[in-house]
C-alpha positions as CSV (number, residue, x, y, z in Angstrom):
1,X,-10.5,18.1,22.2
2,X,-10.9,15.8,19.6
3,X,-7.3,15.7,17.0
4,X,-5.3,13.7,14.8
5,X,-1.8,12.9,14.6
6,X,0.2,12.1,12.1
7,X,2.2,8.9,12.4
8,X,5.9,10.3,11.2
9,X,8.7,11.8,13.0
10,X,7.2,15.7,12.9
11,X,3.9,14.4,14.9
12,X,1.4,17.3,13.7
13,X,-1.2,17.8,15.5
14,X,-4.7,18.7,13.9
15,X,-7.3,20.2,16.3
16,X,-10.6,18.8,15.0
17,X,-12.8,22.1,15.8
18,X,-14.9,21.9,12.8
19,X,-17.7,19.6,12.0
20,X,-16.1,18.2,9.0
21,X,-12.8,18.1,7.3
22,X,-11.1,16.9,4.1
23,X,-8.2,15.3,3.4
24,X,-6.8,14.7,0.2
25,X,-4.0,16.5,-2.1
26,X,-5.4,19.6,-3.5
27,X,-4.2,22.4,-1.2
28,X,-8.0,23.8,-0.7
29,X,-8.2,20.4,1.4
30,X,-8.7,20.9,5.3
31,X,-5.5,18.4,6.2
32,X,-3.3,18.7,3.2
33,X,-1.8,15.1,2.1
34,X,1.0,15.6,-0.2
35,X,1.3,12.2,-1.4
36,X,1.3,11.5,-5.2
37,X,-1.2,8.4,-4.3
38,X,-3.8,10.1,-2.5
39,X,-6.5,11.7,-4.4
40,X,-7.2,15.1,-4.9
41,X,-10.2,14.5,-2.2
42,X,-9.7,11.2,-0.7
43,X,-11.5,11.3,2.6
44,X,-13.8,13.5,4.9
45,X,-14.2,13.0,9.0
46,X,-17.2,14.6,10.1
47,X,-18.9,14.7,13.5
48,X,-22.8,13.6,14.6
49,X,-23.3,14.5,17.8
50,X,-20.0,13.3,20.1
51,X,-18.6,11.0,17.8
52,X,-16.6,11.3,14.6
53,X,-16.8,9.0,11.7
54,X,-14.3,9.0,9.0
55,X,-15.3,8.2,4.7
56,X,-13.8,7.5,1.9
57,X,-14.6,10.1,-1.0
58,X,-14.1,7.5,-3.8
59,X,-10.7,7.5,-3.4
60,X,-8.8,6.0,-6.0
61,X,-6.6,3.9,-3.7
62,X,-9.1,3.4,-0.4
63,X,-9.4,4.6,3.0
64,X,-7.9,2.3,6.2
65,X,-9.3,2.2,9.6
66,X,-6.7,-0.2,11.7
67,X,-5.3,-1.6,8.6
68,X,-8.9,-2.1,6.8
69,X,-10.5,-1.0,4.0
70,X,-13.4,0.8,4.4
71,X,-16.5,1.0,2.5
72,X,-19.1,3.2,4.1
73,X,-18.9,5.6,7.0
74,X,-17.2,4.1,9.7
75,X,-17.3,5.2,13.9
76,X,-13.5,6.4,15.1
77,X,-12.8,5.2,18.6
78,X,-9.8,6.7,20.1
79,X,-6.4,5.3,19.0
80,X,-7.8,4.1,15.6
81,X,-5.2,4.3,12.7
82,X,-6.5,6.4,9.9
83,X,-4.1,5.3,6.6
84,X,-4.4,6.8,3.5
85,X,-1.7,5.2,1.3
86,X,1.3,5.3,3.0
87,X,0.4,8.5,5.3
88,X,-1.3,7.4,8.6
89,X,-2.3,9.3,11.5
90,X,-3.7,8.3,14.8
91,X,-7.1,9.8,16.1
92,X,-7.7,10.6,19.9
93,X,-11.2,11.4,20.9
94,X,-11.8,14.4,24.1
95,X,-11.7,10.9,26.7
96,X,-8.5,9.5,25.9
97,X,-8.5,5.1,26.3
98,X,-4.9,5.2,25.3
99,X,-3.9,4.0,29.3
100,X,-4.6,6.1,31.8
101,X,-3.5,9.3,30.6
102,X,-4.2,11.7,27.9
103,X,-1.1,11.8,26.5
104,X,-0.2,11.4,22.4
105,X,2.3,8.7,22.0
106,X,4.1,8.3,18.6
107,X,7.0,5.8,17.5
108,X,10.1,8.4,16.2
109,X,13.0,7.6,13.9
110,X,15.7,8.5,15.7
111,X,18.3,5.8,14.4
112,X,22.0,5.9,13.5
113,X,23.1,4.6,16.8
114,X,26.8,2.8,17.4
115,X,26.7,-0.8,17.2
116,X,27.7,-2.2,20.7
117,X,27.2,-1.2,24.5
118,X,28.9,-2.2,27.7
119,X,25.2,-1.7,29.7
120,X,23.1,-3.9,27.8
121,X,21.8,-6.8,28.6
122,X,19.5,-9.4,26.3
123,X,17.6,-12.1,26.8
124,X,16.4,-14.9,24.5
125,X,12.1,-15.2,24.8
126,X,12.1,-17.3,21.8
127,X,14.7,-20.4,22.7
128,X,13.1,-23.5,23.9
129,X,16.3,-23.9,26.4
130,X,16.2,-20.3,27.9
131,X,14.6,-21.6,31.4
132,X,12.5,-18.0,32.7
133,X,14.0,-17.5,36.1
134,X,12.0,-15.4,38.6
135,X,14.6,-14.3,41.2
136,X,13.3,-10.9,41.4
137,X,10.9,-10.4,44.8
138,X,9.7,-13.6,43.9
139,X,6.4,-13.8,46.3
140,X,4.9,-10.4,44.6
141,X,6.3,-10.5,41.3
142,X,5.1,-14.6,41.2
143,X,1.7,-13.0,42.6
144,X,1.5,-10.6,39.8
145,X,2.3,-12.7,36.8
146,X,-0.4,-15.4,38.2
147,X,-2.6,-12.7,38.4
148,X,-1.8,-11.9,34.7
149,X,-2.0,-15.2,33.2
150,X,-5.4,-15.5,34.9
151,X,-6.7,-12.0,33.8
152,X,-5.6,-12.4,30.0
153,X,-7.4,-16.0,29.6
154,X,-10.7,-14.3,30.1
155,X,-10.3,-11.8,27.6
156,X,-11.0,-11.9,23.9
157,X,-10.7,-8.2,23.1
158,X,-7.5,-5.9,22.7
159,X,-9.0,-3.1,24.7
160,X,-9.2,-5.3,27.9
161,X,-6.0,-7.3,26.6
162,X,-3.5,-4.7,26.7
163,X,-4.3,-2.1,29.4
164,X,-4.6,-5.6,32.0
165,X,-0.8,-6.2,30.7
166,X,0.4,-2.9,31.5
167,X,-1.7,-2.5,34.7
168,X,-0.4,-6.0,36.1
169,X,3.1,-4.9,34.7
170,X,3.1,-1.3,37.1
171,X,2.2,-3.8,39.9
172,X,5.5,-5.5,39.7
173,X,7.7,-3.0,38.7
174,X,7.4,-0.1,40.9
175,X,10.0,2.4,39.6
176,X,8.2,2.1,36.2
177,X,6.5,5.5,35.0
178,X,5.3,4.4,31.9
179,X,4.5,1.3,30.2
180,X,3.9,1.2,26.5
181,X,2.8,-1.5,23.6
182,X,3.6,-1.1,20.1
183,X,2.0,-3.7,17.8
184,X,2.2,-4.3,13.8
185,X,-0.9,-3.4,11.5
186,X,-1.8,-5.4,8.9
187,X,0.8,-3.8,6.8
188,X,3.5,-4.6,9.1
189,X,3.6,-1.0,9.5
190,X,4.3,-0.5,13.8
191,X,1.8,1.4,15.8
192,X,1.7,2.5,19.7
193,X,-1.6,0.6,20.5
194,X,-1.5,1.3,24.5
195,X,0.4,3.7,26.8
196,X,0.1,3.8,30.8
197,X,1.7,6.6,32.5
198,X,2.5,6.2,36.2
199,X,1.7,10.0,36.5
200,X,-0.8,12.2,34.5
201,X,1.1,14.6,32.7
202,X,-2.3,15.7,30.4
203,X,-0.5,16.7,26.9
204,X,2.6,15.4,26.8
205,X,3.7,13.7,23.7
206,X,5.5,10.4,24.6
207,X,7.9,9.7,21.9
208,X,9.3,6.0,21.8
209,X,12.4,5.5,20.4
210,X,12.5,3.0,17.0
211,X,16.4,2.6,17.6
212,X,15.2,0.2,20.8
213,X,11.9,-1.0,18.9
214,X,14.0,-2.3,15.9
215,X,16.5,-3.9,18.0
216,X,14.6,-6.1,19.9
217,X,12.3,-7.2,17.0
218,X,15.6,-7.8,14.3
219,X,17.2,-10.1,17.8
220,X,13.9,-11.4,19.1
221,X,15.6,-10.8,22.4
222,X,14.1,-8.6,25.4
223,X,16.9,-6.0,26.8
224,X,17.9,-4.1,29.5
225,X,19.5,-0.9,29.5
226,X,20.6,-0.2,33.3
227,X,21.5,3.5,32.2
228,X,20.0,4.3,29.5
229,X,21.4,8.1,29.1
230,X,25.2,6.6,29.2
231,X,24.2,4.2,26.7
232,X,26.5,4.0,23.5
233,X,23.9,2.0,21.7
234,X,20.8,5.1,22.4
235,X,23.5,7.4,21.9
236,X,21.2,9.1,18.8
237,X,17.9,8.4,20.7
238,X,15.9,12.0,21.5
239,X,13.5,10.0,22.9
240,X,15.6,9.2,25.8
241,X,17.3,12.5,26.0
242,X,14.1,14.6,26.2
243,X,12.6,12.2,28.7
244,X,15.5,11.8,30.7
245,X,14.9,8.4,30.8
246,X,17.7,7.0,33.3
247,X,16.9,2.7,32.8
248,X,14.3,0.9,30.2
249,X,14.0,-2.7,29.6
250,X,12.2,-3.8,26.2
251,X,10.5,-7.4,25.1
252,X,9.3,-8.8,21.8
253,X,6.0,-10.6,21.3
254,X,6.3,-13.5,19.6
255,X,3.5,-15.4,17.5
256,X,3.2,-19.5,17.5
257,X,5.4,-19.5,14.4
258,X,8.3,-17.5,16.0
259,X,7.3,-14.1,14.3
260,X,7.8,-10.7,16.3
261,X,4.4,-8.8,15.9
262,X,5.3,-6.4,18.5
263,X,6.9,-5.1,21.8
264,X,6.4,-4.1,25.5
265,X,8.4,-1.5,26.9
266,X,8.6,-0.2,30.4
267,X,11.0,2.8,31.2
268,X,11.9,4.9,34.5
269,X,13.5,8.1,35.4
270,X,14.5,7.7,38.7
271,X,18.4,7.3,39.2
272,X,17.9,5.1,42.0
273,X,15.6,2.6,41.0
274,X,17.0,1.5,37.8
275,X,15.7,-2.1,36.3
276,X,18.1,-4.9,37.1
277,X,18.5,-8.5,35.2
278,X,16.2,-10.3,37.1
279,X,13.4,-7.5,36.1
280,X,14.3,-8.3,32.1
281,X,13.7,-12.0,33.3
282,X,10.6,-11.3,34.7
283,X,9.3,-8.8,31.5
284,X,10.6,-11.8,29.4
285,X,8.2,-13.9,31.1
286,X,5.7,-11.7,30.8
287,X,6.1,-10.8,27.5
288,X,5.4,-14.3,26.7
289,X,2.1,-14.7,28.3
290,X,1.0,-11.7,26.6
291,X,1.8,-12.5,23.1
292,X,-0.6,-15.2,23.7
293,X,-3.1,-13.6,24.8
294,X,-2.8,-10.7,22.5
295,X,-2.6,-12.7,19.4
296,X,-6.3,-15.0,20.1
297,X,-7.5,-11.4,20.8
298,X,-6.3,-10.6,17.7
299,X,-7.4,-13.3,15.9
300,X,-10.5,-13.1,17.6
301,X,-11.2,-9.4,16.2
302,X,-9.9,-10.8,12.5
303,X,-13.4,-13.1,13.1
304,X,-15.6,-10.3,14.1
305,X,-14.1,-7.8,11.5
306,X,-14.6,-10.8,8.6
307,X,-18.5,-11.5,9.9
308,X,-18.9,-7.5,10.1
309,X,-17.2,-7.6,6.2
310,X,-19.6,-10.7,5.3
311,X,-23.1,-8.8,6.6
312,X,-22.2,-5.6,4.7
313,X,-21.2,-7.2,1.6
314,X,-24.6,-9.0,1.6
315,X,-26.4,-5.9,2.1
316,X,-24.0,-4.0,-0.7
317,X,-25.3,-7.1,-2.6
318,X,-28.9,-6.6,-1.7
319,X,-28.5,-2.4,-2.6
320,X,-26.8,-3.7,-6.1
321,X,-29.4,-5.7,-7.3
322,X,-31.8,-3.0,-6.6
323,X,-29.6,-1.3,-9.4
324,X,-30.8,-4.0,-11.9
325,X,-34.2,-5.0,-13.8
326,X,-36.2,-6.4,-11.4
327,X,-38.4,-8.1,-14.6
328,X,-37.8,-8.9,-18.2
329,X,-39.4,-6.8,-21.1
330,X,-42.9,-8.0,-22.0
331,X,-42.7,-6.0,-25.7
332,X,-44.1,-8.0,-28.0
333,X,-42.9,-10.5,-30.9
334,X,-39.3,-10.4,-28.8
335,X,-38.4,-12.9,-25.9
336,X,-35.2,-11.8,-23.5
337,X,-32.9,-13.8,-21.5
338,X,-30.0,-11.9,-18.8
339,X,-28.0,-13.1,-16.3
340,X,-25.1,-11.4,-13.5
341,X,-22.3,-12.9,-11.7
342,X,-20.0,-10.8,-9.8
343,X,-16.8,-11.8,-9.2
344,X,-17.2,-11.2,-5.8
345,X,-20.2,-10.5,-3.4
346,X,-20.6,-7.0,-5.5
347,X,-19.4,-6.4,-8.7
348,X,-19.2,-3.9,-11.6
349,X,-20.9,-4.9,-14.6
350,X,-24.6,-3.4,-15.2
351,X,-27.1,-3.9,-17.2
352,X,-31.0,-2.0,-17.6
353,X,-33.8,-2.2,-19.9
354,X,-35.6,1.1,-20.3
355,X,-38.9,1.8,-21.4
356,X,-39.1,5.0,-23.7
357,X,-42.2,7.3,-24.5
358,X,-42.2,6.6,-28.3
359,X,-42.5,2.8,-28.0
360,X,-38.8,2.2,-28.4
361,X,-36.5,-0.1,-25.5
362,X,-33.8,0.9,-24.9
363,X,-31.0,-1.7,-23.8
364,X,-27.5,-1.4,-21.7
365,X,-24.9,-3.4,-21.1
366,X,-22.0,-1.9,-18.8
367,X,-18.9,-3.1,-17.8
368,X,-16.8,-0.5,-14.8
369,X,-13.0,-1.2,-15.3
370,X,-12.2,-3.4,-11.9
371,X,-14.5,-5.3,-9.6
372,X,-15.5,-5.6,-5.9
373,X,-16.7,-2.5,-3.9
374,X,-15.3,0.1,-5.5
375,X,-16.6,-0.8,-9.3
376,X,-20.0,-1.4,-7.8
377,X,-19.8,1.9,-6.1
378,X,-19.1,3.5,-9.8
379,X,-21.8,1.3,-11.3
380,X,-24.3,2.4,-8.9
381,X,-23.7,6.1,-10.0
382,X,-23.7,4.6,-13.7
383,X,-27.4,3.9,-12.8
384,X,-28.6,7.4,-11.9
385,X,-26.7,8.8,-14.8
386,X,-28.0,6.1,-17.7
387,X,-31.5,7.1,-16.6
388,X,-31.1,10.8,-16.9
389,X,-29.2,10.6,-20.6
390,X,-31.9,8.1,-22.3
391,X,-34.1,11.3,-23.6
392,X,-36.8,11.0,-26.3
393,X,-35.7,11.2,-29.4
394,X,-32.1,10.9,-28.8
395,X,-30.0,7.9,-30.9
396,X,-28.0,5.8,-28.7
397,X,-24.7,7.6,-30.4
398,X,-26.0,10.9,-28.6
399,X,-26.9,9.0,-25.2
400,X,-23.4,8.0,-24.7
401,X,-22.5,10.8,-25.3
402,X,-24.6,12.9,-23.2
403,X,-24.0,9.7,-20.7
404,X,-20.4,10.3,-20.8
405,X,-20.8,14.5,-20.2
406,X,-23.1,13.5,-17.1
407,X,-20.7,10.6,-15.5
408,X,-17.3,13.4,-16.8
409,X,-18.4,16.0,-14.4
410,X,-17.9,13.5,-11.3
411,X,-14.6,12.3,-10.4
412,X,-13.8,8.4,-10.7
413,X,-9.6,9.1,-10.3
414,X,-9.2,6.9,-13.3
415,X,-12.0,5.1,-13.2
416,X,-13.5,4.3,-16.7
417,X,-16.4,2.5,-18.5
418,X,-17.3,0.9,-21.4
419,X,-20.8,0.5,-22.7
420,X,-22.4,-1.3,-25.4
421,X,-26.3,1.5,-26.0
422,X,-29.1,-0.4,-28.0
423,X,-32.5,1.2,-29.1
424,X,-35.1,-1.7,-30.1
425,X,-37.6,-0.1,-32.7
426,X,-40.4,-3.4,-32.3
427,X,-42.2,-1.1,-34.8
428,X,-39.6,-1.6,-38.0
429,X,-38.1,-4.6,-36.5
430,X,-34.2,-3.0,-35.8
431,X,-31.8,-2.6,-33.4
432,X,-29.3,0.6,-33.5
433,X,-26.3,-0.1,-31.0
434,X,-23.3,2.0,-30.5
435,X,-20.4,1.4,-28.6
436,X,-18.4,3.4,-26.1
437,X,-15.5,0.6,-26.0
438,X,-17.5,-2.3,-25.3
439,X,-17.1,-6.0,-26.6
440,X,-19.4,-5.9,-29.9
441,X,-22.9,-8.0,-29.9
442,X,-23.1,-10.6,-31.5
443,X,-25.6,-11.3,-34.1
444,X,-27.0,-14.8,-34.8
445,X,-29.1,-14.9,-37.9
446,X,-32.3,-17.3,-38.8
447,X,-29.9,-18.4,-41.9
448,X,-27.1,-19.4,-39.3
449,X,-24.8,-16.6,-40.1
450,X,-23.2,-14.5,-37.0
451,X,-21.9,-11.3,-37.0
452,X,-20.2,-8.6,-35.2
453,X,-22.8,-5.2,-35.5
454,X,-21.3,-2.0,-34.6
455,X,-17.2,-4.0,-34.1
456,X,-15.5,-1.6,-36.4
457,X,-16.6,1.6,-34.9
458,X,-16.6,1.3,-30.6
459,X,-15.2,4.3,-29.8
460,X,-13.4,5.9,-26.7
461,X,-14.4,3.9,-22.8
462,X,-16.9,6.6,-21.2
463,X,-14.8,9.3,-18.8
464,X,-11.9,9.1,-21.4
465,X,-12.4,11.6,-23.5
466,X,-14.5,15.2,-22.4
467,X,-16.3,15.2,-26.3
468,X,-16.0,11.9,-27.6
469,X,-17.8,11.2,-31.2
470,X,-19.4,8.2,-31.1
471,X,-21.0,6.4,-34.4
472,X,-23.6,3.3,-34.6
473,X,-24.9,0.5,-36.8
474,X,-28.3,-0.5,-37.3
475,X,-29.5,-4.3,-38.4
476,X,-32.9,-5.9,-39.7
477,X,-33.6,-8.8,-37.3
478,X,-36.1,-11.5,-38.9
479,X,-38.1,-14.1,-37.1
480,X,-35.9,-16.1,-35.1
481,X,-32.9,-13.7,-35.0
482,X,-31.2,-13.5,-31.5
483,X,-29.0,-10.5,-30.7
484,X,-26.2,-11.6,-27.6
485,X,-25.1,-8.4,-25.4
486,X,-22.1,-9.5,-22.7
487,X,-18.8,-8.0,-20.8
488,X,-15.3,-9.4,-21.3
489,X,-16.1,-11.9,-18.2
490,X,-17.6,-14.2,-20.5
491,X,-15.2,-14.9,-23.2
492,X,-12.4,-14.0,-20.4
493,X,-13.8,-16.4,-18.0
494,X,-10.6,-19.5,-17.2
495,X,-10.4,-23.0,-16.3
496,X,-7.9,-24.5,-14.2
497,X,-5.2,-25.2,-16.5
498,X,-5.3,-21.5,-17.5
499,X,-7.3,-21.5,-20.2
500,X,-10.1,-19.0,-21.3
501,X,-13.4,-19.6,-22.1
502,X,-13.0,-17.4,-25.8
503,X,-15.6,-15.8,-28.1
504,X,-15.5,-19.1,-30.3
505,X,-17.6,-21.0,-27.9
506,X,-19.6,-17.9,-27.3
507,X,-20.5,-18.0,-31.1
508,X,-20.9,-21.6,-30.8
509,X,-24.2,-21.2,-29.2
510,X,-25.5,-19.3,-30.7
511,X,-27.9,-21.5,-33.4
512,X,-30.9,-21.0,-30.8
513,X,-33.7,-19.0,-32.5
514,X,-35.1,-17.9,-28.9
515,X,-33.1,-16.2,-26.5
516,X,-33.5,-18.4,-23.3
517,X,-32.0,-21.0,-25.3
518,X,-29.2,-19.2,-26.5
519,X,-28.7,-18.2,-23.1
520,X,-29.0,-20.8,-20.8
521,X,-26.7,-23.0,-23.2
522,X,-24.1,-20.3,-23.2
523,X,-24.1,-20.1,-19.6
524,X,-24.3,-24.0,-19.0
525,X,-21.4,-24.3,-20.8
526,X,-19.3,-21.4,-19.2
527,X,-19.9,-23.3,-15.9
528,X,-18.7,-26.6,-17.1
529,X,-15.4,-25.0,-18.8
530,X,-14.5,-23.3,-15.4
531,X,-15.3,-26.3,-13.3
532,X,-14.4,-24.8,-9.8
533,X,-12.8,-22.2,-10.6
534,X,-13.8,-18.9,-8.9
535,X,-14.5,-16.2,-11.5
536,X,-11.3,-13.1,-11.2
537,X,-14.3,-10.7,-13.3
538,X,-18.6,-10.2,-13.2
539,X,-20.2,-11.5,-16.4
540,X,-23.2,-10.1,-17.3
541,X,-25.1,-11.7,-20.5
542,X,-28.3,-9.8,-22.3
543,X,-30.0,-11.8,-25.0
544,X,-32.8,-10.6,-26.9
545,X,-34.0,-12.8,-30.0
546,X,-37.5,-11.9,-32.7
547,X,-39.9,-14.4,-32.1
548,X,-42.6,-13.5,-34.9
């Protein structure tokens, strides 16, 4: 049966029975996650057919499969880390593929050992000068680590990677009954990637001691422990105690640049085969060969998962800028200009034109508090809900706020949004605007005068308030008037000596009387301030100027 297991010392087990369950930290949650972090809901696993996916609920802090973020559903394979904050757990599907059993295997802290040990033995896998002997059965053992340095250069994934190390490794050590790698996510965090039993024992939680774990990564040195019950230095270990573990012998793996991203450990209980110094020798050796191989897997994956990254960003990319106008207003006597730049592939500014019964346009300019995914997530929902609150009739005071009772009843965890609502009458010539936050237009007059409509009376970001009140200015615009909507991108945008672009050279440009002009010259000259600079916020820019 499909279950999860959290990654800490109690190791709970969660039967997944149902078709869907959510975790999160309200207690009505399916797998409670007391964490003050993780949202009330943060994520949902759910089956379709034999497989079980796992999503993010909008989380305020993300969900993590194998140390990344993910955006959309994603496919659990068995042993993939789940992380929600700091709270992991490690999902096993009905077919285990962790090794050749079905067994759970979690890392436990069972520190607070003494500090020396009369059977221990170490070995240096990181010195230049430490020469690898092989003194142990050297025709099979020589046999077996050819056949593992042959095996591992043909592979380029993790999942043939590391069961072919533990396999080769149960070919040269006999007396070994189980075999285990533990490797570092991306948060340094250590997590038992592959376990190989020597005998199925179907539901047996193999518990691996961090006492050992810790020691050989802090030393970078592989050890032996000929008796490990008697020894001082596991004195504390339950692991060994439950297991009845009688010998064990334990090797970093160490990257090019002489960081330890992981271990092997092998382990026996039989009294009369315990692992001598030559077998540490030969596990060093080992060891060695398989950091290799492990870490170009591991890059390898880091290439696939950044290509995988790259092709749903561009398609997040291509569903965003379905969000947005696909064409300018045609109304006539007015000329428009706009232009979007996320930050990154997606972003969270937004801006619409909408069409309204009585004649009217109605304009929005949006700007979700953060960028990337998760503000273009918000800003798609920000879509939907702008639609439904632009009635007839309505001023754009009571569309924000009817906008900000449609967007309140969803949860964002924090998220907020400002938003600068605009009706164009093309009947009387005016523009109302009101302000929920948002950077005030600015106003370029035929006489050369700017101004600031609607800057002394924003009120609260949308989602901050559950009633806000919000008030709005209307202006007159005359032939050859041009009204500039933007986000803080703009003004905020920064050149390489640190300096930002500011609303002064926004206002500078603005002596156009159409609106491409104004816009294309503010948008030039962003470009040239920034140089090369990439862009740390989206910048949207909506100009809409009176032609006659």
């Amino acid at each position: 049966m499909a279950h999860l297991v959290s990654n800490d010392s109690s190791a709970v087990r969660h039967e997944l029975t149902k078709a869907e369950y959510v975790l999160g930290r309200h207690p009505d949650c399916d797998i409670v996650v007391d964490a003050g972090a993780v949202s009330r809901q943060h994520a949902r696993l759910f089956r379709e057919g034999p497989k079980f996916f796992v999503e993010d609920m909008q989380s305020r802090n993300g969900t993590y499969v194998n140390g990344r973020m993910i955006y959309d559903r994603h496919g659990l394979s068995d042993g993939d880390q789940i992380r929600v904050c700091d709270v992991s757990f490690t999902f096993h599907q009905e077919t285990s593929t962790l090794g050749s059993s079905h067994n759970m295997t979690v890392l436990v802290d069972d520190t607070n050992a003494p500090t020396h040990s009369t059977v221990w033995s170490k070995l240096d896998v990181t010195s230049e000068d430490s020469h690898l002997r092989f003194s142990a059965s050297p025709e099979a053992k020589l046999q077996a680590l050819l056949e593992i340095t042959r095996s591992l250069g043909k592979s380029l994934s993790l999942d043939q990677v590391l069961p072919q190390v533990l396999n080769s490794l149960f070919k040269v050590f006999l007396q070994a009954d189980r075999g285990s790698i533990i490797l570092r996510d991306d948060r340094g965090n250590l997590i038992p990637r592959w376990t190989k039993v020597r005998r199925d024992t179907t539901g047996e939680t193999i518990r691996i001691s961090k006492t050992i774990v810790n020691e050989v990564i802090s030393s970078k040195q592989a050890i032996l422990s000929a008796d490990a019950a008697s020894d001082e230095r596991f004195d504390m270990s339950e692991s060994i105690a439950d297991f009845h573990i009688r010998s064990l012998i334990c090797a970093p793996l160490v990257d090019s640049d002489g960081d330890v991203f992981g271990v092997i450990q092998i382990d026996t209980k039989d009294q009369r085969k315990r692992f001598r110094e030559e077998d540490l020798e030969v596990l060093g050796s080992v060891a060695v060969q398989a950091a290799t191989a492990i870490n170009n897997a591991q890059l390898h994956e880091q290439v696939v998962r950044q290509k995988e990254l790259e092709r749903e960003l561009d398609l997040a990319r291509d569903v965003q800028t379905g969000f947005l106008p696909k064409s300018r207003p045609t109304t006539e006597g007015y000329e428009f200009f706009d232009y979007y730049k996320p930050a990154n592939h997606v972003g969270g500014d937004y801006y619409d034109y909408l069409d309204l019964p009585d004649g009217r346009l109605a304009i929005v300019v949006a700007d979700v508090v953060g960028h990337g995914i998760a503000a273009a997530l918000t800003m798609s929902k920000l879509s939907a809900a702008v639609k439904f609150s632009v009635g007839v009739g309505l001023s754009p005071a009571e569309m924000l706020q009817t906008l900000n009772a449609n967007l309140t009843e969803a949860e964002f965890d924090g998220r907020y949004i400002t938003v600068s609502m605009a009706i164009l009458d093309p009947r009387e010539h005016t523009v109302t605007i009101s302000s929920a936050g948002h950077e005030a237009p600015i106003w370029k007059r035929t006489a050369g005068k700017t101004g600031r409509p609607g800057a002394d009376i924003s009120g609260y970001p949308l989602m901050v308030e559950d009633e806000p009140v919000y008030e709005q200015a209307t202006i007159e615009l005359a032939p050859g008037d041009v009204v500039a909507f933007f986000t803080d991108g703009l003004a905020d945008a920064m050149n390489d000596s640190g300096e930002q672009f500011g609303m002064n050279r926004v206002v500078k440009h603005m002596k156009g009387a159409k609106s491409a002009e104004v816009g294309r010259e503010i948008i030039a000259d962003v470009a040239k301030f920034v140089g090369g600079k990439p862009s740390f916020d989206d910048m949207c820019l909506v100009c809409v100027s009176r032609t006659s």
